[in-house]
N, CA, C and O atoms as CSV, one atom per row, in Angstrom:
chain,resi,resn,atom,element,x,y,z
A,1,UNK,N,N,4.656,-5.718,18.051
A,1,UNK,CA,C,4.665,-4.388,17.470
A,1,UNK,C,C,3.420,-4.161,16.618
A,1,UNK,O,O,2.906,-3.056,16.443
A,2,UNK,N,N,2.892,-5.554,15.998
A,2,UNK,CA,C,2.012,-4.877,15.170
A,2,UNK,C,C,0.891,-4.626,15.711
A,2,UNK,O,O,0.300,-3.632,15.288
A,3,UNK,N,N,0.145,-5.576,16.991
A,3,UNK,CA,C,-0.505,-5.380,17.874
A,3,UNK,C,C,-0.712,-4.269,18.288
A,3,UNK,O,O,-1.864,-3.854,18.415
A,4,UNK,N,N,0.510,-3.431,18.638
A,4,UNK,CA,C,0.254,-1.994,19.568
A,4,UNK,C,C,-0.053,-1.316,18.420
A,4,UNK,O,O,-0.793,-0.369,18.686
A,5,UNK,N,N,0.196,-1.399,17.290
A,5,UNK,CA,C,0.054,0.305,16.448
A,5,UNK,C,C,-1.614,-0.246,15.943
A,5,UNK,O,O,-2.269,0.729,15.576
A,6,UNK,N,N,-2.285,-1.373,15.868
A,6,UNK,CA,C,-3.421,-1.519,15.966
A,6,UNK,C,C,-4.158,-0.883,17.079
A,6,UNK,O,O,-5.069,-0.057,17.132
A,7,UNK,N,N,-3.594,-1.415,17.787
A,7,UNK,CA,C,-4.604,-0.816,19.373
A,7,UNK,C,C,-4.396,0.697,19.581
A,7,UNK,O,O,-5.134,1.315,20.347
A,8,UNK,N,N,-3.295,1.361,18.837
A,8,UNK,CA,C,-3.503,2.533,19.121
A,8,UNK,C,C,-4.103,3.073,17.915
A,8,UNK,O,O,-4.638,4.160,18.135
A,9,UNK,N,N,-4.206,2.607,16.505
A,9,UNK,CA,C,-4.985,2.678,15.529
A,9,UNK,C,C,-6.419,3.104,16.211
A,9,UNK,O,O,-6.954,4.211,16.145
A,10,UNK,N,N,-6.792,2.185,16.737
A,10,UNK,CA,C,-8.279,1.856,17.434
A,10,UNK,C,C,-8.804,2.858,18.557
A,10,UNK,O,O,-9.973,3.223,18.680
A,11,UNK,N,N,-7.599,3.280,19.448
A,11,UNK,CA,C,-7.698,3.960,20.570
A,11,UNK,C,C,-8.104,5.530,19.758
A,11,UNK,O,O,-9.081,6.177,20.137
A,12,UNK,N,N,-7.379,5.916,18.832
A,12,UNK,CA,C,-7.576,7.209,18.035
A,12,UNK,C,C,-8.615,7.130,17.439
A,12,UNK,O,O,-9.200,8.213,17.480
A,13,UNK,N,N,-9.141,6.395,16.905
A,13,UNK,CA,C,-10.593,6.081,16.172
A,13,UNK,C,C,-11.607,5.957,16.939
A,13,UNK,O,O,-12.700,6.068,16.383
A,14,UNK,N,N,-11.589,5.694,18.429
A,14,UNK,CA,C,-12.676,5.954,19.299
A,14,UNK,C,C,-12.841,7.092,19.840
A,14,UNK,O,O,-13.645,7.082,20.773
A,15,UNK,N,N,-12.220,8.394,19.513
A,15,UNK,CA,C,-12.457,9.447,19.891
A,15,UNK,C,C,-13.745,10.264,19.045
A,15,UNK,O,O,-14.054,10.268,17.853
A,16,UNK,N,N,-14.204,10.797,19.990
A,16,UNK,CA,C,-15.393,11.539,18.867
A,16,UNK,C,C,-15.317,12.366,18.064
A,16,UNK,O,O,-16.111,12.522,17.137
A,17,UNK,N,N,-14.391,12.994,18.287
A,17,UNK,CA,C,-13.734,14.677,17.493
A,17,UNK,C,C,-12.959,13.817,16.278
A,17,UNK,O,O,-12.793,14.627,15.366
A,18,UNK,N,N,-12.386,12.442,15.866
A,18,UNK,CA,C,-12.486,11.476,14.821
A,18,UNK,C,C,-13.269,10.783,14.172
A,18,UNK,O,O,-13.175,10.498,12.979
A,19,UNK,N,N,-14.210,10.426,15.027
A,19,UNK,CA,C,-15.582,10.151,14.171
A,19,UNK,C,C,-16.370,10.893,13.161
A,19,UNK,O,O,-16.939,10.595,12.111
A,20,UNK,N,N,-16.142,12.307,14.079
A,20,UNK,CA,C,-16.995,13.494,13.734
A,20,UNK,C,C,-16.253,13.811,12.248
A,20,UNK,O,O,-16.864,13.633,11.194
A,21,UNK,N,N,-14.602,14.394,12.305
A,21,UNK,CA,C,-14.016,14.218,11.135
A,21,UNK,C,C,-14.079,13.231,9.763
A,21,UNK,O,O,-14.048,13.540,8.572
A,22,UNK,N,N,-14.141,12.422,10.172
A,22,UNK,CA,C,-14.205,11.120,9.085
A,22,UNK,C,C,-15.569,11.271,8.584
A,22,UNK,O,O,-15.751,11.475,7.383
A,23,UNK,N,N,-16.635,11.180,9.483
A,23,UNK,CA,C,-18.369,11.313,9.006
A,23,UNK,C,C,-18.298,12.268,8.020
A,23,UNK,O,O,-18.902,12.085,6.963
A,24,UNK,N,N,-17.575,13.373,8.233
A,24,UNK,CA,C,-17.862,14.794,7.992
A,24,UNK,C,C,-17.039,14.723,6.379
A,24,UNK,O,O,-17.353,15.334,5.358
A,25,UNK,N,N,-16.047,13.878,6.566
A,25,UNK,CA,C,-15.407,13.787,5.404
A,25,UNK,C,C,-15.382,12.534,4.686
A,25,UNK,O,O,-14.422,12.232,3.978
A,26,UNK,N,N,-16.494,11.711,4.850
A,26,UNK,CA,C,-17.058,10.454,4.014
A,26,UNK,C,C,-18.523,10.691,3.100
A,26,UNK,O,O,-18.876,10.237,2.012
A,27,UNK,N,N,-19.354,11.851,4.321
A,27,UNK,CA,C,-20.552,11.485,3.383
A,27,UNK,C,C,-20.356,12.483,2.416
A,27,UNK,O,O,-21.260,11.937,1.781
A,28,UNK,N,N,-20.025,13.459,1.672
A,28,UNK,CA,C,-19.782,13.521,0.314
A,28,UNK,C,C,-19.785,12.386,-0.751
A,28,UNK,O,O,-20.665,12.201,-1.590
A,29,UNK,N,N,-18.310,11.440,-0.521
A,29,UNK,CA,C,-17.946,10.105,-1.063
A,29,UNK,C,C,-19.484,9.213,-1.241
A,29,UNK,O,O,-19.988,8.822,-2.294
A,30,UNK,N,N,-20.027,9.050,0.225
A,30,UNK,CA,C,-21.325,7.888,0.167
A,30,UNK,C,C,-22.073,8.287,-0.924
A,30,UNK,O,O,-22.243,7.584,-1.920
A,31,UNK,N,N,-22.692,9.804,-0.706
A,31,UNK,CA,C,-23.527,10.732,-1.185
A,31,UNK,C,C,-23.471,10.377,-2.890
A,31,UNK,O,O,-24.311,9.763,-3.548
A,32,UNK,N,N,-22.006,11.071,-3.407
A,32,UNK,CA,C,-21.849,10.720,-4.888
A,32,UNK,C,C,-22.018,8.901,-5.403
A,32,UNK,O,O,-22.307,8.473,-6.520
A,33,UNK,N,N,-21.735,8.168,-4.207
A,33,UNK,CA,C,-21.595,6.667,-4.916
A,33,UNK,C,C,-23.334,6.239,-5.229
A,33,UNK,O,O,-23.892,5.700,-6.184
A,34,UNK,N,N,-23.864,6.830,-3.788
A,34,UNK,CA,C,-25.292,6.593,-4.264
A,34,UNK,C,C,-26.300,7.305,-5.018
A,34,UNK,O,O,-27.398,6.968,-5.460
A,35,UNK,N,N,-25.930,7.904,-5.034
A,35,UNK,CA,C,-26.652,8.873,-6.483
A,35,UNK,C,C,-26.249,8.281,-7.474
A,35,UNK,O,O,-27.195,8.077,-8.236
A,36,UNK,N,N,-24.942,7.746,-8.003
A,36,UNK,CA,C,-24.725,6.914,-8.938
A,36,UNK,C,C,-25.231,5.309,-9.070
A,36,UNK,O,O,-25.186,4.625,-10.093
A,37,UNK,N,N,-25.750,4.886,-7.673
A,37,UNK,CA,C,-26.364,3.788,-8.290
A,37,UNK,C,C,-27.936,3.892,-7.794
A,37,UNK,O,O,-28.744,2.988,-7.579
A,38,UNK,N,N,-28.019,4.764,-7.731
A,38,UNK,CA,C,-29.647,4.573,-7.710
A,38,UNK,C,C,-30.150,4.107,-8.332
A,38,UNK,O,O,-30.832,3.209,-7.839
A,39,UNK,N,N,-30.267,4.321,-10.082
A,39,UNK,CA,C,-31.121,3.932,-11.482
A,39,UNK,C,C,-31.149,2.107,-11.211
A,39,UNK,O,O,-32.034,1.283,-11.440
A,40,UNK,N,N,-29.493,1.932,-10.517
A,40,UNK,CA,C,-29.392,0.436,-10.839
A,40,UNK,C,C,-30.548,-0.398,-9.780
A,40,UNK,O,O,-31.484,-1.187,-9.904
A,41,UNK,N,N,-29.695,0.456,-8.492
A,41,UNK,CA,C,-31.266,0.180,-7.488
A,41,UNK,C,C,-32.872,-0.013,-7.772
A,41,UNK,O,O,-33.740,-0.765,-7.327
A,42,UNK,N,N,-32.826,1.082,-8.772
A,42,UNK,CA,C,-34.264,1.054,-8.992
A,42,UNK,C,C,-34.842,0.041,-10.380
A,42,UNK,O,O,-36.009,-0.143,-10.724
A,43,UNK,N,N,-33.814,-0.405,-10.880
A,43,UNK,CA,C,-33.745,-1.196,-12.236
A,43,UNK,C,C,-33.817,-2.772,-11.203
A,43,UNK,O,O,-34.848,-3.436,-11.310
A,44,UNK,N,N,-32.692,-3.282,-10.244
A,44,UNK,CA,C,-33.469,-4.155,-9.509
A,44,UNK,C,C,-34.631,-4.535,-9.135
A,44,UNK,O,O,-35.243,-5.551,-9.465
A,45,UNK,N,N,-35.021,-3.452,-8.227
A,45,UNK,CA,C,-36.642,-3.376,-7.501
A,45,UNK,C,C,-37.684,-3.480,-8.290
A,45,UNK,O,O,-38.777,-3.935,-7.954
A,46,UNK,N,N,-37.323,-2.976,-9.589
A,46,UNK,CA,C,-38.215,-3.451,-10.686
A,46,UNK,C,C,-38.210,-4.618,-10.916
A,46,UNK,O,O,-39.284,-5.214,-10.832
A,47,UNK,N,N,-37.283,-5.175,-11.198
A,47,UNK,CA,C,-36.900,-6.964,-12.046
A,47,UNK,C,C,-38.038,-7.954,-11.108
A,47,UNK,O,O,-39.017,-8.666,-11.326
A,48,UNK,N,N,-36.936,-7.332,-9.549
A,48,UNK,CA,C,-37.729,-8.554,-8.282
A,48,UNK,C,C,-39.377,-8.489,-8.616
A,48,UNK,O,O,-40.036,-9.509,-8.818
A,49,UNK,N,N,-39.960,-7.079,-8.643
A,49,UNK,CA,C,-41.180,-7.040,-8.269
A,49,UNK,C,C,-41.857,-8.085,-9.596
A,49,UNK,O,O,-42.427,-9.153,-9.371
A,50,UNK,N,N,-41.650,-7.524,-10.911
A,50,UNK,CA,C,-42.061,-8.245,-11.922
A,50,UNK,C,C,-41.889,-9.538,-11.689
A,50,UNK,O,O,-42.896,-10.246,-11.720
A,51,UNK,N,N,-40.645,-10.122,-11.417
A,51,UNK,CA,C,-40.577,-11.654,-11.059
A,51,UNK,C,C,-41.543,-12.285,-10.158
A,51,UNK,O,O,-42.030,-13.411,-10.256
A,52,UNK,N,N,-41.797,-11.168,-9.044
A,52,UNK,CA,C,-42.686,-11.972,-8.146
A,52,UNK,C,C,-44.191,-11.862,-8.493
A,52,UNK,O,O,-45.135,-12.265,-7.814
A,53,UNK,N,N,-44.228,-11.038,-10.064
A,53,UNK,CA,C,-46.111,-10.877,-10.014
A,53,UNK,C,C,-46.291,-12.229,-11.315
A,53,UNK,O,O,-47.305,-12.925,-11.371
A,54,UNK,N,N,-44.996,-12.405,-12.359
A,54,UNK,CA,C,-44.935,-13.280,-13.288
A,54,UNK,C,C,-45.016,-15.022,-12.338
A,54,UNK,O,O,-45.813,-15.890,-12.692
A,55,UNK,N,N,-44.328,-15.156,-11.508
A,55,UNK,CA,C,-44.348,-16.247,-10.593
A,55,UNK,C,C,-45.164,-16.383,-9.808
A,55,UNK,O,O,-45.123,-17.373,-9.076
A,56,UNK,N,N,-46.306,-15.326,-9.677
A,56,UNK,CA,C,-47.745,-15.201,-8.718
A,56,UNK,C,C,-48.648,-15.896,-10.034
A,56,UNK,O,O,-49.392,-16.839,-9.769
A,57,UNK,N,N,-48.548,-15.383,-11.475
A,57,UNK,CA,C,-49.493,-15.631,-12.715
A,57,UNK,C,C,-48.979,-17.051,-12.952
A,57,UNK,O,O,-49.809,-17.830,-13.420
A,58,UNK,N,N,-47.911,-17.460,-12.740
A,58,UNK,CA,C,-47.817,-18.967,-13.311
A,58,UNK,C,C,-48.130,-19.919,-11.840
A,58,UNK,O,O,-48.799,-20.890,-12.192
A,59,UNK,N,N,-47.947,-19.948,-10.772
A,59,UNK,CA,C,-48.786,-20.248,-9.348
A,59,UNK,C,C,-50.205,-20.112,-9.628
A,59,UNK,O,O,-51.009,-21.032,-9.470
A,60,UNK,N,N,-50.504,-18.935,-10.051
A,60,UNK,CA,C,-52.207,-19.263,-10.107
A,60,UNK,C,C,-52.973,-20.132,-11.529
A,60,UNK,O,O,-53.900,-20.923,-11.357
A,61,UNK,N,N,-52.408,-19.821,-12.871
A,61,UNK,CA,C,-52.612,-20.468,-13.852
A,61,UNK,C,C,-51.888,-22.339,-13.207
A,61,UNK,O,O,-52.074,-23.501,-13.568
A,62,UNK,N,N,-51.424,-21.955,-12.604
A,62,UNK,CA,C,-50.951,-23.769,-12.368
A,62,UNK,C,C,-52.035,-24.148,-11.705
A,62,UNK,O,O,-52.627,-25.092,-12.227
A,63,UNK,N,N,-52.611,-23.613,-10.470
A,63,UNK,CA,C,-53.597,-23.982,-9.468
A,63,UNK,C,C,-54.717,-24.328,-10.177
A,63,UNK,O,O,-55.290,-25.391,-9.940
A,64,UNK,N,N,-55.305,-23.163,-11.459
A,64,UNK,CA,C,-56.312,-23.696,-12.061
A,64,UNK,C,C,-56.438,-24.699,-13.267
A,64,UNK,O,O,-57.457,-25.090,-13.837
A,65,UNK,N,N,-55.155,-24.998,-13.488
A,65,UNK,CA,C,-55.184,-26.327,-14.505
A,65,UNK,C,C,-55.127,-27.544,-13.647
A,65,UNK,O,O,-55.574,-28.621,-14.042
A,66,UNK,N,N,-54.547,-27.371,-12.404
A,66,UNK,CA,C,-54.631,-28.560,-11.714
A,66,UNK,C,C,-56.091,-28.827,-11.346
A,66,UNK,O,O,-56.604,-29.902,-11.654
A,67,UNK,N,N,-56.802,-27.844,-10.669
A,67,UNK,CA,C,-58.122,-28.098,-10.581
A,67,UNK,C,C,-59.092,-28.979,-11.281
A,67,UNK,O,O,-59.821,-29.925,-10.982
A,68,UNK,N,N,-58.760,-28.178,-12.490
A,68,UNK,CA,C,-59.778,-28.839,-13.570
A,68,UNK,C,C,-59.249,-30.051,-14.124
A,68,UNK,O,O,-59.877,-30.620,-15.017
A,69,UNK,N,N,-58.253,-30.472,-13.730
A,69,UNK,CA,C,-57.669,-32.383,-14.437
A,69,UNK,C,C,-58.037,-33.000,-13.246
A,69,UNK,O,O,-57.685,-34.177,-13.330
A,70,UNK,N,N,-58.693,-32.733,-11.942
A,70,UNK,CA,C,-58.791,-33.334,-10.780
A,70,UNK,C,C,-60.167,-33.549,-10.904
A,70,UNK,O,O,-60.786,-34.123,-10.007
């Protein structure tokens, strides 16, 4: 039993005139969640980038102290 009301779960959800509904009545929902995390998004992309220019300055300050003890 639980099998069939899955498969017919599934069978109704592959129709397009359901897709179309659901799309139609999700991206509002997406829309508001990501507008709400954008700042955080963009508060990430910041962190990474800084991390990777602070970890580029200690890679290169390492390269040139090694140099010069060699």
């Amino acid at each position: 039993m639980k099998d069939n009301i899955i498969s017919q779960c599934l069978d109704i959800l592959k129709r397009d005139n359901i897709k179309y509904e659901l799309r139609k009545l999700l991206t509002p929902i997406i829309n508001l969640i990501l507008y709400e995390i954008y700042p955080y998004i963009y508060f990430i992309i910041g962190i990474t980038i800084l991390l990777f220019i602070t970890n580029l300055a200690i890679l290169s300050i390492l390269l040139f102290f090694m140099r010069n003890n060699i």
